[in-house]
GUROTI-540456 format. One line per field, with one value per atom (N, C-alpha, C): residue in three letters; x, y, z. Coordinates in steps of 0.05 Angstrom, whole numbers, plus 5000, padded with zeros to 4 digits. Layout:
<sites>
r: (ala:...) .
x: (X:...) .
y: (Y:...) .
z: (Z:...) .
</sites>
This chain:
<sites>
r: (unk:unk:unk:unk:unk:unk:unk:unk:unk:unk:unk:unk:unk:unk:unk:unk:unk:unk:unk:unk:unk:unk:unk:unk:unk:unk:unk:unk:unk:unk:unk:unk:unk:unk:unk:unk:unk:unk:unk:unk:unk:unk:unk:unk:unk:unk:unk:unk:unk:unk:unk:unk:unk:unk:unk:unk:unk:unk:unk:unk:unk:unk:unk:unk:unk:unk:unk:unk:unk:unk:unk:unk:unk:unk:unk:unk:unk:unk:unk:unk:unk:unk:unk:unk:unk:unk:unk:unk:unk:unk:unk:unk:unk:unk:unk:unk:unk:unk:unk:unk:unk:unk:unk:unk:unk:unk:unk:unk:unk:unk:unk:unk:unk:unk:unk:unk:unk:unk:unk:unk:unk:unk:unk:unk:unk:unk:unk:unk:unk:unk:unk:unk:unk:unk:unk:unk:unk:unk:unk:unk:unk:unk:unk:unk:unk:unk:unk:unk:unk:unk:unk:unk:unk:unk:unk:unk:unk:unk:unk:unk:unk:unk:unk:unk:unk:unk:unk:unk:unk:unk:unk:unk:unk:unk:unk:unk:unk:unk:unk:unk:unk:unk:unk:unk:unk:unk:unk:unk:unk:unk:unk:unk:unk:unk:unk:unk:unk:unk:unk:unk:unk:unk:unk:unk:unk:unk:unk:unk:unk:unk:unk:unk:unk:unk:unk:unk:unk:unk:unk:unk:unk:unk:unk:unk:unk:unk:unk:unk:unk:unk:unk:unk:unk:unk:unk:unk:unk:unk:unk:unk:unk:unk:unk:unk:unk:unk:unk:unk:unk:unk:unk:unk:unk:unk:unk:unk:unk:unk:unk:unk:unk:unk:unk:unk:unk:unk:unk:unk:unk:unk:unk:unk:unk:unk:unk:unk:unk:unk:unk:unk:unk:unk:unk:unk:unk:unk:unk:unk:unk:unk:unk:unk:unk:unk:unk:unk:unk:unk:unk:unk:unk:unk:unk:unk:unk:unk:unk:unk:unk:unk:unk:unk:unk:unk:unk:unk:unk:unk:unk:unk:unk:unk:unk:unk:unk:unk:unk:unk:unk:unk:unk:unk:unk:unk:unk:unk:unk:unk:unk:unk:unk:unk:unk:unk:unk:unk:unk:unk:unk:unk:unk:unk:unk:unk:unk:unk:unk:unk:unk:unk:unk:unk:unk:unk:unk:unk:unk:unk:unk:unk:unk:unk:unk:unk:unk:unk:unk:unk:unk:unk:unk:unk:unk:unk:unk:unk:unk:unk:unk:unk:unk:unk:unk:unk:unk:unk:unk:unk:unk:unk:unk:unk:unk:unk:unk:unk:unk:unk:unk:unk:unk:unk:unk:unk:unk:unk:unk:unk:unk:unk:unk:unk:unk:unk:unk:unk:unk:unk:unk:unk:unk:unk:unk:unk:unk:unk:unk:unk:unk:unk:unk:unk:unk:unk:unk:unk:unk:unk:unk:unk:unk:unk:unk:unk:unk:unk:unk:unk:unk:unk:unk:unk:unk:unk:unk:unk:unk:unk:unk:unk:unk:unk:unk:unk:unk:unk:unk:unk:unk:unk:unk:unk:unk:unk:unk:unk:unk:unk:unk:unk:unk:unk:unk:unk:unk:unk:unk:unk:unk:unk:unk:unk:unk:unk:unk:unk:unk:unk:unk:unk:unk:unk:unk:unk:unk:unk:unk:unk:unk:unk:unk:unk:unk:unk:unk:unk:unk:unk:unk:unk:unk:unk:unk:unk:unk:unk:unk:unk:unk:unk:unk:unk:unk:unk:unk:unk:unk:unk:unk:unk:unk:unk:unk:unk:unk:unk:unk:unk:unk:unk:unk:unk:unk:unk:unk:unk:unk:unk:unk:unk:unk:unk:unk:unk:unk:unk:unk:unk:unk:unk:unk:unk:unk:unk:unk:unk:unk:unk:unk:unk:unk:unk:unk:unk:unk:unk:unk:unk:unk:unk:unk:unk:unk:unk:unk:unk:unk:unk:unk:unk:unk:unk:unk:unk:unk:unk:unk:unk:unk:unk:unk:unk:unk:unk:unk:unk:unk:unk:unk:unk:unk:unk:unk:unk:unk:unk:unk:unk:unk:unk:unk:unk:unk:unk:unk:unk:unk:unk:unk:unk:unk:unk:unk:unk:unk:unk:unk:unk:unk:unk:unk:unk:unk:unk:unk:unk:unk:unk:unk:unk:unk:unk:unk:unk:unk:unk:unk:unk:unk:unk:unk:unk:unk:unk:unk:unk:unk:unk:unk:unk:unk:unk:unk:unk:unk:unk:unk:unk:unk:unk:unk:unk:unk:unk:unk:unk:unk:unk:unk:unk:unk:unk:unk:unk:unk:unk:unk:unk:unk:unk:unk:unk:unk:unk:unk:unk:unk:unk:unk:unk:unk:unk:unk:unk:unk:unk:unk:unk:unk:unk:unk:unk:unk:unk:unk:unk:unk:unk:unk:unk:unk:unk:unk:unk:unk:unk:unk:unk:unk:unk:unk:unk:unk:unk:unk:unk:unk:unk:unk:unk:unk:unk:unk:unk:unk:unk:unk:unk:unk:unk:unk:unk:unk:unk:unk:unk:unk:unk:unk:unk:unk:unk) .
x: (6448:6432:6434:6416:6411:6432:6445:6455:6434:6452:6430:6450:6434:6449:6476:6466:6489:6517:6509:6535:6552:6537:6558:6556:6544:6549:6566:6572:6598:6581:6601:6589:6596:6587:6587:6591:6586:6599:6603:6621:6628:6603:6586:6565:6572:6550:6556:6527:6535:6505:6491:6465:6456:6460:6473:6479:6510:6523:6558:6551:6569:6570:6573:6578:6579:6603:6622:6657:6654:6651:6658:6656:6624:6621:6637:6647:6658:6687:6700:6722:6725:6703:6704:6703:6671:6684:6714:6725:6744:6768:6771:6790:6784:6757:6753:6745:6743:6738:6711:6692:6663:6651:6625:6604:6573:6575:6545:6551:6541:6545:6520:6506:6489:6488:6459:6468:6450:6457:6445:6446:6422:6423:6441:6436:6455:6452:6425:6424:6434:6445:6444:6424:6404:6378:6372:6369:6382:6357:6364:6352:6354:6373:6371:6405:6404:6424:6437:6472:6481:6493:6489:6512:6530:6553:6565:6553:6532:6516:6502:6497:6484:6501:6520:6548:6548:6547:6558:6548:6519:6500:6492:6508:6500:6521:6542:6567:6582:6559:6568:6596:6602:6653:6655:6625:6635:6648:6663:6685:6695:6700:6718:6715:6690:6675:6701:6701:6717:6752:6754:6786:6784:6803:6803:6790:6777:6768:6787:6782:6798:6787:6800:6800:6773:6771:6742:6715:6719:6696:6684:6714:6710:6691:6689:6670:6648:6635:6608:6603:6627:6618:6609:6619:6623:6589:6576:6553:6527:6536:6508:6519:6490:6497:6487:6488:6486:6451:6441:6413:6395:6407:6392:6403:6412:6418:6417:6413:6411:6377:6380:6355:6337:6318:6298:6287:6284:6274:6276:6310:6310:6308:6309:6306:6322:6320:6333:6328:6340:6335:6343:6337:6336:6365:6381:6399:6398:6373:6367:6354:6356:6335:6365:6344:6358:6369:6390:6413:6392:6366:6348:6339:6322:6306:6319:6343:6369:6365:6374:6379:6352:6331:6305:6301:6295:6295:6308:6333:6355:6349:6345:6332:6311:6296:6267:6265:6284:6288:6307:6319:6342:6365:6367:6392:6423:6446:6466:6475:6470:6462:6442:6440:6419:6429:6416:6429:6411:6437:6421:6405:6387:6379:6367:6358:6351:6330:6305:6279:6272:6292:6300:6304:6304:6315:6348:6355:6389:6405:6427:6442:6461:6465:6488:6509:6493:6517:6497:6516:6504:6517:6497:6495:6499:6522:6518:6525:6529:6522:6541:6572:6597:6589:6585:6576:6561:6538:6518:6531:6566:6573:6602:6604:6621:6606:6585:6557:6560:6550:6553:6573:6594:6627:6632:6627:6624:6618:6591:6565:6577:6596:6601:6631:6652:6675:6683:6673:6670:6680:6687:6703:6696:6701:6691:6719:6714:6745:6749:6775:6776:6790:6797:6803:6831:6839:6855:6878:6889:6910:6910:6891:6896:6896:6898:6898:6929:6938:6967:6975:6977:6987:6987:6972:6963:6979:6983:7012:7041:7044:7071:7069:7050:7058:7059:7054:7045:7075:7086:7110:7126:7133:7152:7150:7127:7131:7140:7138:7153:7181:7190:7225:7223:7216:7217:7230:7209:7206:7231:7240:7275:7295:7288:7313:7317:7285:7286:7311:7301:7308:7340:7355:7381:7392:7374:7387:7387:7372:7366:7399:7397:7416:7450:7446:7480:7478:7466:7469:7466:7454:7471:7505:7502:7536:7556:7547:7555:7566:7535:7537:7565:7561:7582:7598:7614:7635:7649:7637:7630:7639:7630:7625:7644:7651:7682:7699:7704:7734:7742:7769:7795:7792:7804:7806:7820:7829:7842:7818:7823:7799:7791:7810:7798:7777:7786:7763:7734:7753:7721:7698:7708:7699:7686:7696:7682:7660:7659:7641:7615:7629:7605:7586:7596:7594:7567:7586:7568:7537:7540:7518:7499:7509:7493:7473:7487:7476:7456:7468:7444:7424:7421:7400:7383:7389:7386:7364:7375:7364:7340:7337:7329:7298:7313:7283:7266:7279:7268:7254:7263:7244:7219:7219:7197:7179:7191:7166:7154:7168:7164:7138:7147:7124:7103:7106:7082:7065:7072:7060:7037:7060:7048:7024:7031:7014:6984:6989:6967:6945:6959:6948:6941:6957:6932:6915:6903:6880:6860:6875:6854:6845:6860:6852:6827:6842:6823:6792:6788:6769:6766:6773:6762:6772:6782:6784:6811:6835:6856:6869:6849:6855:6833:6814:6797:6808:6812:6820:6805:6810:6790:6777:6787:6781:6761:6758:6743:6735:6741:6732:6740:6757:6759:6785:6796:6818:6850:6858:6887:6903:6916:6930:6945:6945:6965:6998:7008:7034:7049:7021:7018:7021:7000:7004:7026:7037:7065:7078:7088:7112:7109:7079:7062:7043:7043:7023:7004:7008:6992:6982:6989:6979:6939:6927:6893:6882:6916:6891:6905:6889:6906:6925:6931:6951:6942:6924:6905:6902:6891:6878:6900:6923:6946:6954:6960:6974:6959:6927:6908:6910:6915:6920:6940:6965:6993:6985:6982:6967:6950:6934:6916:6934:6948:6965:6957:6933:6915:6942) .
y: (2572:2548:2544:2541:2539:2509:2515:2492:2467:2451:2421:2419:2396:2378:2364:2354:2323:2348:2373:2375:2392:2391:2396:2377:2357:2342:2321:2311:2288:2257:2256:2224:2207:2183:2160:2163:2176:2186:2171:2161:2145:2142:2116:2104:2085:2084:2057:2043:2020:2001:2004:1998:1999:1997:1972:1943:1954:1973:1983:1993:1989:2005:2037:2047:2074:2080:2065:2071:2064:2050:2047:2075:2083:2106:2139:2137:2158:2160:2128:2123:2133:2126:2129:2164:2177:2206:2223:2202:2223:2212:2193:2178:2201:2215:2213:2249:2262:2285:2301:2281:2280:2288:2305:2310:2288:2277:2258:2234:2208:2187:2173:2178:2164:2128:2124:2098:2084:2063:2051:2010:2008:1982:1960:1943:1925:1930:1941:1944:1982:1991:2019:2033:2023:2055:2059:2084:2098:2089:2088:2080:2097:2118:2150:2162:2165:2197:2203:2189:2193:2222:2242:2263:2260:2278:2285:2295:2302:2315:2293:2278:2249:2232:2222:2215:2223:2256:2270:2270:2275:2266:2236:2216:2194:2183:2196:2180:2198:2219:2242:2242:2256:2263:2286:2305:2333:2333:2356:2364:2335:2319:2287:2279:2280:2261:2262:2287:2283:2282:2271:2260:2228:2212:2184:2172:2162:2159:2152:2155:2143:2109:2099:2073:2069:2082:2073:2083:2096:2101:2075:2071:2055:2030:2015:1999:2007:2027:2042:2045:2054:2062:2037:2011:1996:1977:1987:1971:1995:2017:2029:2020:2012:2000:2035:2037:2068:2066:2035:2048:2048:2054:2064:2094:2101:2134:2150:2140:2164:2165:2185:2198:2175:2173:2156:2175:2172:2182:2206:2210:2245:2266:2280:2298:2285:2282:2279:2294:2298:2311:2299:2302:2285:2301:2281:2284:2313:2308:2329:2355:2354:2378:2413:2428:2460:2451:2475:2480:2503:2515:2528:2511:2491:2474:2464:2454:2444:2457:2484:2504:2507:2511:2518:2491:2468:2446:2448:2449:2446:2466:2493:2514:2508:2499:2484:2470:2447:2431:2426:2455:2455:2435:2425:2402:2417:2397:2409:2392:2369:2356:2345:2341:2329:2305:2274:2251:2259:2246:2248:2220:2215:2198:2197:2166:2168:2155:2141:2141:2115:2104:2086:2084:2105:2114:2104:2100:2085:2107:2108:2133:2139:2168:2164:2185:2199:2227:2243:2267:2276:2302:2332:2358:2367:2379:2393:2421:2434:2468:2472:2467:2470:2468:2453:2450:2466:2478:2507:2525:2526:2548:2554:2531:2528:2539:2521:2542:2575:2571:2604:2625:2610:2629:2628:2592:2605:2619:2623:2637:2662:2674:2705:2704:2684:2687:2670:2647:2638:2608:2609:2573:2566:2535:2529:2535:2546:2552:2530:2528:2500:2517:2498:2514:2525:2541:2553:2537:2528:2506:2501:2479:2479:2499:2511:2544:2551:2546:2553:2528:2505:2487:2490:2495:2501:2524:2536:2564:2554:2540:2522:2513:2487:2475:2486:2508:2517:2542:2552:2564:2540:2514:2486:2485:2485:2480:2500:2524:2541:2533:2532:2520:2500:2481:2449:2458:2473:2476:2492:2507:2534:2512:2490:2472:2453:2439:2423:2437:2464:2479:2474:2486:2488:2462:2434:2413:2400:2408:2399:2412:2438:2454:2436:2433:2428:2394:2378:2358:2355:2364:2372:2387:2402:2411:2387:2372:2346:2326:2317:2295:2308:2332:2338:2337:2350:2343:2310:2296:2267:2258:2267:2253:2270:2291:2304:2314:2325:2326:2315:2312:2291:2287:2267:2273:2244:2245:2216:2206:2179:2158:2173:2187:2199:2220:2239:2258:2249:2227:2209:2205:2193:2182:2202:2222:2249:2262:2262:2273:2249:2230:2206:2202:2204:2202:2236:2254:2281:2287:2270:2260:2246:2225:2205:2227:2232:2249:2268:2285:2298:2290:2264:2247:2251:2230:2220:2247:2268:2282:2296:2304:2306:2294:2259:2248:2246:2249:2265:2290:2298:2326:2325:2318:2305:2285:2273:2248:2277:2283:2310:2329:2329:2361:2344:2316:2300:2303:2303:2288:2319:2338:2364:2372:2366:2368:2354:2331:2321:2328:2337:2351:2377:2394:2419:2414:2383:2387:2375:2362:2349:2380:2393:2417:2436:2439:2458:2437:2412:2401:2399:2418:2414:2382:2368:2344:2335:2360:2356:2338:2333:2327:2308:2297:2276:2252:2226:2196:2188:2184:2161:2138:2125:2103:2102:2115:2122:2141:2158:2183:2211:2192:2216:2235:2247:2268:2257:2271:2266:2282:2276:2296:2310:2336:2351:2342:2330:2339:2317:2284:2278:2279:2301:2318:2333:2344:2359:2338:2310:2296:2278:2271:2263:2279:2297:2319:2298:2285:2270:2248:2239:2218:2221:2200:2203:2179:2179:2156:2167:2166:2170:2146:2138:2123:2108:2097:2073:2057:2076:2054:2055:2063:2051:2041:2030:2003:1983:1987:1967:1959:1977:1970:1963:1964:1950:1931:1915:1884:1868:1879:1869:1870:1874:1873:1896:1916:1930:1948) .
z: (0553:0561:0592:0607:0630:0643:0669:0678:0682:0687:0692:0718:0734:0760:0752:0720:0713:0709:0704:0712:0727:0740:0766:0791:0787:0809:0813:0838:0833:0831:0801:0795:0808:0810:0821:0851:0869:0899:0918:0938:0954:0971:0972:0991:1014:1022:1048:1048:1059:1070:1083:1084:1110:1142:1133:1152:1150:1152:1153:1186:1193:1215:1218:1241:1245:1243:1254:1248:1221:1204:1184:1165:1173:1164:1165:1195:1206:1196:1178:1165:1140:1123:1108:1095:1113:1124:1120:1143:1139:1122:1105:1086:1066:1055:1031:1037:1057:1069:1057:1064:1055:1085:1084:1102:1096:1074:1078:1062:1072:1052:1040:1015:1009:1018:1034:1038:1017:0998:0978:0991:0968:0977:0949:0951:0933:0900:0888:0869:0861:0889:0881:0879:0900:0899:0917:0931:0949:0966:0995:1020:1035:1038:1053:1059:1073:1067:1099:1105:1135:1135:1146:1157:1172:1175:1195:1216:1216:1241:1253:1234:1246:1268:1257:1266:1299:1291:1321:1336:1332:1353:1355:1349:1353:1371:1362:1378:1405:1400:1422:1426:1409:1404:1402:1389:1386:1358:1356:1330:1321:1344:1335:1322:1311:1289:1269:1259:1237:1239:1264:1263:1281:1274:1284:1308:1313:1346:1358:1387:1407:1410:1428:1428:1445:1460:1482:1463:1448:1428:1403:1392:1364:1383:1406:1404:1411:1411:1420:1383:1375:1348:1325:1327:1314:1329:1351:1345:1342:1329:1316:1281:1270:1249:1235:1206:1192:1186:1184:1181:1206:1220:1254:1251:1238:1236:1223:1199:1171:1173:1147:1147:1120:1126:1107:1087:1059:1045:1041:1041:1036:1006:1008:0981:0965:0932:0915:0888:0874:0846:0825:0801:0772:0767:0747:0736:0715:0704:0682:0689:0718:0733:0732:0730:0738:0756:0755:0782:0806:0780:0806:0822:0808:0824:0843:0843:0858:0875:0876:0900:0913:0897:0911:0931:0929:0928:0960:0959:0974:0999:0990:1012:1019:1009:1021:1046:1030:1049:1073:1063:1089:1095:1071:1070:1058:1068:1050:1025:1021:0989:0986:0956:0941:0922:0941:0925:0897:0875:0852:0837:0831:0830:0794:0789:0752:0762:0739:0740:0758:0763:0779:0801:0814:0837:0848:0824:0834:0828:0845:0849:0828:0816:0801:0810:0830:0829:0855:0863:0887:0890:0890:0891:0913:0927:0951:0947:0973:0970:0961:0960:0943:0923:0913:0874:0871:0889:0870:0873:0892:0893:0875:0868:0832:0820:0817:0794:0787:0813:0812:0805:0820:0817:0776:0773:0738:0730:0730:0719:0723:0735:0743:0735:0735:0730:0700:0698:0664:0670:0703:0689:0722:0727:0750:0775:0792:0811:0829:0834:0849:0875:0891:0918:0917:0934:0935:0930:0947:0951:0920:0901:0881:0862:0867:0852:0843:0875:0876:0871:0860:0854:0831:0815:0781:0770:0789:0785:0793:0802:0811:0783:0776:0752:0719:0723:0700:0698:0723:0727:0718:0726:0720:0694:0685:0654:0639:0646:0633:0631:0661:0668:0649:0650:0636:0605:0589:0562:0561:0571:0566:0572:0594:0597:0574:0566:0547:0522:0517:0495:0490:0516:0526:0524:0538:0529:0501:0481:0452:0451:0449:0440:0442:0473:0475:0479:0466:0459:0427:0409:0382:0391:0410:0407:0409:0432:0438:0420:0407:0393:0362:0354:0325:0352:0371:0374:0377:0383:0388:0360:0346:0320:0299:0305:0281:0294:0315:0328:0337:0319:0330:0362:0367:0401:0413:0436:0439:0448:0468:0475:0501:0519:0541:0537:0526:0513:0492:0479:0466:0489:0514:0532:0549:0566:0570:0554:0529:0508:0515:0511:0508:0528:0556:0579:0585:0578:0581:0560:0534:0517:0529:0539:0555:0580:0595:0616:0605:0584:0574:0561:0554:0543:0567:0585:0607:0622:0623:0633:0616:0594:0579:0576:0586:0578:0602:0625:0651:0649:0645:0633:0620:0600:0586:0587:0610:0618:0645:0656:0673:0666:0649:0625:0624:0609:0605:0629:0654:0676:0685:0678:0676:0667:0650:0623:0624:0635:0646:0674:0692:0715:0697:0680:0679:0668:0644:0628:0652:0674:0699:0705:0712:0732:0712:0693:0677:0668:0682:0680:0716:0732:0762:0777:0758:0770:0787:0788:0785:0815:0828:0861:0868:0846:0850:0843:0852:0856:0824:0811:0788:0791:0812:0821:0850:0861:0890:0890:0871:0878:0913:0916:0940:0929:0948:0950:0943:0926:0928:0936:0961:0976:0959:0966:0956:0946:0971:0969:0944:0947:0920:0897:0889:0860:0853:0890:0869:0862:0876:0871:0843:0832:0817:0804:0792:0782:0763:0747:0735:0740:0767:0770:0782:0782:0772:0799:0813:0837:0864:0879:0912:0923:0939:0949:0951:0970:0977:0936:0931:0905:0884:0876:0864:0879:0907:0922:0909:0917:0904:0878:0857:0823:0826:0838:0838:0851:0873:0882:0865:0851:0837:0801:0801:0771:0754:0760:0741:0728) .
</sites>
């Protein structure tokens, strides 16, 4: 069966206002390590489409664009508002459209995404040349590839869980040794106490392990769904070094401070 857009494109995708400014834009950019931001209006239907190239030629920085401004910039940047700069009325494609039409569409028009839009014209998701080039790499390899970096992260965790599961094994083992010695050899109160003490610990660790595997466990069914380094909540990037210390966790930093403030 022929691909469609709905799936391979990223749902719900980080937007901005009209009326946002250009730093805001150029922030958001690089918070979320995006090249275009659909700009939508209050009900969500799309009003046109900012680049990074837009940006650069607007704020004349060069390469800067996509690292922090300097200080003599941010107020040059903060009075171009984003709809004095984006593009009006740019290409879009139906949710239910080919991944050809997509590409044809896209080479046509010489763009590097395609907001996605419903009969409504309100945004739900947005196709760029990375996603036709998931497409493709499936279509020839069988599953969608994620980038390198996460590649080798998915072989780290998938090497851990191997470790995890032989340790789990080892600690089942010598905590039954534990607990019968615990529980039928004689012994005075010192040695009761050592036994009890070394039980405890291997509990203890044990259940470290296994909240461990869980967390595992969870980042590879993210990964083997491509999602394993996408935010749930914003949708942007979750740093790497992140997922190693957190493999399962599903938000970046910014928006679990925010769900921890807000009680979520």
């Amino acid at each position: 069966m022929p691909s469609t857009v709905k799936s391979w494109m990223t749902r719900d995708p980080i937007t901005i206002s009209p009326d946002a400014s250009a730093l805001e834009a150029q922030a958001s950019m690089l918070r979320f390590g995006i090249r275009h931001l659909p700009v939508v209006d209050e009900q969500r239907r799309l009003v046109g489409i900012l680049s990074v190239d837009d940006l650069r030629a607007a704020l004349r920085v060069g390469s800067e664009v996509r690292a922090p401004l300097p200080a003599h910039e941010r107020a040059a940047a903060a009075e171009w508002r984003v709809g004095e700069l984006m593009s009006f009325g740019p290409a879009t494609i139906e949710p239910d459209a080919l991944l050809a039409a997509a590409a044809q569409r896209m080479a046509s028009r010489r763009v590097g995404c395609l907001p996605v839009v419903d009969r409504d014209h309100r945004l739900v998701g947005i196709l760029s040349e990375t996603d036709l080039l998931q497409a493709l790499a499936a279509q020839h390899g069988g599953r969608r590839i994620a980038p390198s970096v996460i590649d080798a992260l998915v072989t780290d965790l998938r090497r851990e869980r191997a470790v995890i599961l032989a340790q789990l094994g080892k600690s089942n083992r010598e905590e039954q040794r534990l607990t019968a010695e615990f529980s039928d050899a004689p012994s005075d109160e010192a040695d009761r106490a050592e036994r009890y003490n070394e039980l405890r610990l291997e509990e203890s660790l044990a259940g470290f392990a296994s909240r461990r595997l869980a967390s595992i466990d969870l980042a590879l069914e993210r990964a083997d769904a491509a999602r394993l380094d996408v935010c749930e909540a914003c949708g942007g990037r979750i740093p790497l070094a992140r997922l190693r210390a957190l493999p399962g966790t599903v938000h970046c930093i910014d928006c679990a401070r925010a769900g921890e403030r807000s009680g979520a």
